[in-house]
C-alpha positions in Angstrom: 0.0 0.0 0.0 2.7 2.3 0.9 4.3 1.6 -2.6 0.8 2.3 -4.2 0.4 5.6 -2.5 4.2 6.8 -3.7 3.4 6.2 -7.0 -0.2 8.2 -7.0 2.1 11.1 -5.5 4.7 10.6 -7.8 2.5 11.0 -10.3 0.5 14.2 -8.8 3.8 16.0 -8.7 4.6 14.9 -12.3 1.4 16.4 -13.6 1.6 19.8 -11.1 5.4 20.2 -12.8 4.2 19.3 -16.7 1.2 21.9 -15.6 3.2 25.2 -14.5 4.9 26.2 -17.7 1.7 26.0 -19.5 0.0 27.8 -16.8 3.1 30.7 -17.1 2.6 30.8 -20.7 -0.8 31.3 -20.3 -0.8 34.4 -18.2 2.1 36.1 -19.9 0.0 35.7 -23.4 -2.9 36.9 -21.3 -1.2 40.5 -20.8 0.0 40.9 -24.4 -2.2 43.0 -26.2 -3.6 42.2 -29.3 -1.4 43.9 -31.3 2.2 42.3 -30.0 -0.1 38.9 -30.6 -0.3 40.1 -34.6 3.8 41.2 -34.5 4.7 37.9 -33.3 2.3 36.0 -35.8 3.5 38.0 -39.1 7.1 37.2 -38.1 6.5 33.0 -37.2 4.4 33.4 -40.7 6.9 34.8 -43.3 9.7 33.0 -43.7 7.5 30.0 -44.1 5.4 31.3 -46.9 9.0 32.2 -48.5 10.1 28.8 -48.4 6.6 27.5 -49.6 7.2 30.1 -52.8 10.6 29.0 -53.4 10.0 25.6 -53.2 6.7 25.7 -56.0 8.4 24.8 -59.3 7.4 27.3 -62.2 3.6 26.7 -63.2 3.9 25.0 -66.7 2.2 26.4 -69.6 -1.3 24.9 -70.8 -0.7 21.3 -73.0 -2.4 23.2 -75.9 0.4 25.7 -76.6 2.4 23.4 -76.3 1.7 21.2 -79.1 2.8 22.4 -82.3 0.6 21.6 -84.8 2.2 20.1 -88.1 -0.3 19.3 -89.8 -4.1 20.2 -89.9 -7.1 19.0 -92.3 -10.8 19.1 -92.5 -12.5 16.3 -93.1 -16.7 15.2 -94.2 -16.2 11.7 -92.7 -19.2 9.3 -93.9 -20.8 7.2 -91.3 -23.5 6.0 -93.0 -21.9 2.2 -92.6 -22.5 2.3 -89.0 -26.6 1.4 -90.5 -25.5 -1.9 -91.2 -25.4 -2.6 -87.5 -28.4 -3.8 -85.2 -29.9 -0.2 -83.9 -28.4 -0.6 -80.1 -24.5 -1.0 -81.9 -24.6 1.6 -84.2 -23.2 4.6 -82.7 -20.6 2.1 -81.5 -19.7 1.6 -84.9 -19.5 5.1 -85.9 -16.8 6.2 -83.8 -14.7 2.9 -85.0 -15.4 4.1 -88.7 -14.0 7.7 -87.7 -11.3 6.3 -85.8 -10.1 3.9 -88.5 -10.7 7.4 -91.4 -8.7 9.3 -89.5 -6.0 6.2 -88.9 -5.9 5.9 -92.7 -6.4 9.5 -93.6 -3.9 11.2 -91.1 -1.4 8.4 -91.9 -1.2 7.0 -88.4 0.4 4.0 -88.1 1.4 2.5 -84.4 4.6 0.8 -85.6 6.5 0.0 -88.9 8.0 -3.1 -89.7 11.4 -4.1 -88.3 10.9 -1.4 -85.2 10.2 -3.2 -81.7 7.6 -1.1 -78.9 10.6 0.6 -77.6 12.2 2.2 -80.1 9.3 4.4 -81.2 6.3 5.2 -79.4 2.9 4.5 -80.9 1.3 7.6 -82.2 -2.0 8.4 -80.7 -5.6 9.6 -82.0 -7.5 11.6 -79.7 -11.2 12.4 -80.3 -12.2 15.3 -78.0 -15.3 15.4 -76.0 -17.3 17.6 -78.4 -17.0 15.4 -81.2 -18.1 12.3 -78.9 -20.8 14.1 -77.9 -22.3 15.0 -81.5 -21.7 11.1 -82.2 -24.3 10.4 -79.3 -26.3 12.9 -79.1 -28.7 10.8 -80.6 -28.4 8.0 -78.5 -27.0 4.8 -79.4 -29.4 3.6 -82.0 -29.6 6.8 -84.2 -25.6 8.3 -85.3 -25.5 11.0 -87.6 -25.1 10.1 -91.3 -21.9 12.2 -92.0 -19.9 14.3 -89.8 -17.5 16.9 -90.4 -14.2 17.5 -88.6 -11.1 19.0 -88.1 -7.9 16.4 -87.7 -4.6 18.2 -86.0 -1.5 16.3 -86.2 1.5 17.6 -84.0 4.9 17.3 -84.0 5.0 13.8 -82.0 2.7 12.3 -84.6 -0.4 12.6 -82.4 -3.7 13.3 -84.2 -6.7 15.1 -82.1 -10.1 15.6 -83.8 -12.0 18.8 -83.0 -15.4 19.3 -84.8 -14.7 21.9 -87.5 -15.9 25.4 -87.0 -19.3 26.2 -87.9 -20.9 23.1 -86.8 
């Protein structure tokens, strides 16, 4: 019992020590004014938002002016094939007939004979949202007959289609 009732004051005078410097910071922030508060803050504040700009990298340009565009065409790409289809596939089968135009048309070819994966890096097609949205705008089971676009190729051999302007 004796050892049980050294501990439980050990352990009071632990807590009363780890309690006074908090008490003593407590009253000494009490009797700074409000404005000493806002000094001390502004200083503790600004050499960590200069470290936080230094350490930012330089914000990168947007990916469109980045791409130089070699080559640019406008095309009236017939999708009237896509018919052949049962109705809930055919809309499916319109954007593989503009994907394989354009693959034919832009002259985008993935990999040429005698060249492995890793020497040359497939070229890409991308079909932006606005065009994928005139495809479906019908739904599934009614495509458009014909459709006219604009094919950009850029300097890494990737072709992005755009719906040409006026549609």
């Amino acid at each position: 019992m004796e050892k049980e009732a050294k501990k439980e004051d050990s352990k009071t005078e632990e807590k009363e020590a780890a309690t006074e410097p908090v008490e003593e910071e407590l009253e000494a922030a009490l009797e700074e004014t409000p404005e000493e508060m806002a000094k001390e803050t502004k200083e503790q504040e600004l050499p960590v938002a200069e470290e936080k700009e230094e350490a930012k990298p330089a914000k990168k340009k947007p990916k469109k002016e980045e791409e130089e565009i070699v080559e640019e065409r406008i095309y009236t790409v017939p999708l009237s094939k896509a018919l052949i289809m049962p109705a809930h596939k055919r809309t499916a089968r319109a954007v593989r007939i503009l994907r394989a135009f354009i693959t034919k048309n832009m002259k985008l070819e993935a990999k040429k004979e005698g060249e492995t994966e890793e020497e040359q890096e497939p070229s890409r097609l991308v079909i932006s949202n606005e065009v994928n949205e005139r495809m479906w705008a019908r739904g599934a089971e009614k495509p458009p007959r014909k459709i006219r676009i604009r094919a950009a190729k850029d300097k890494e051999g990737n072709v992005t289609v755009y719906l040409a302007e006026g549609d």
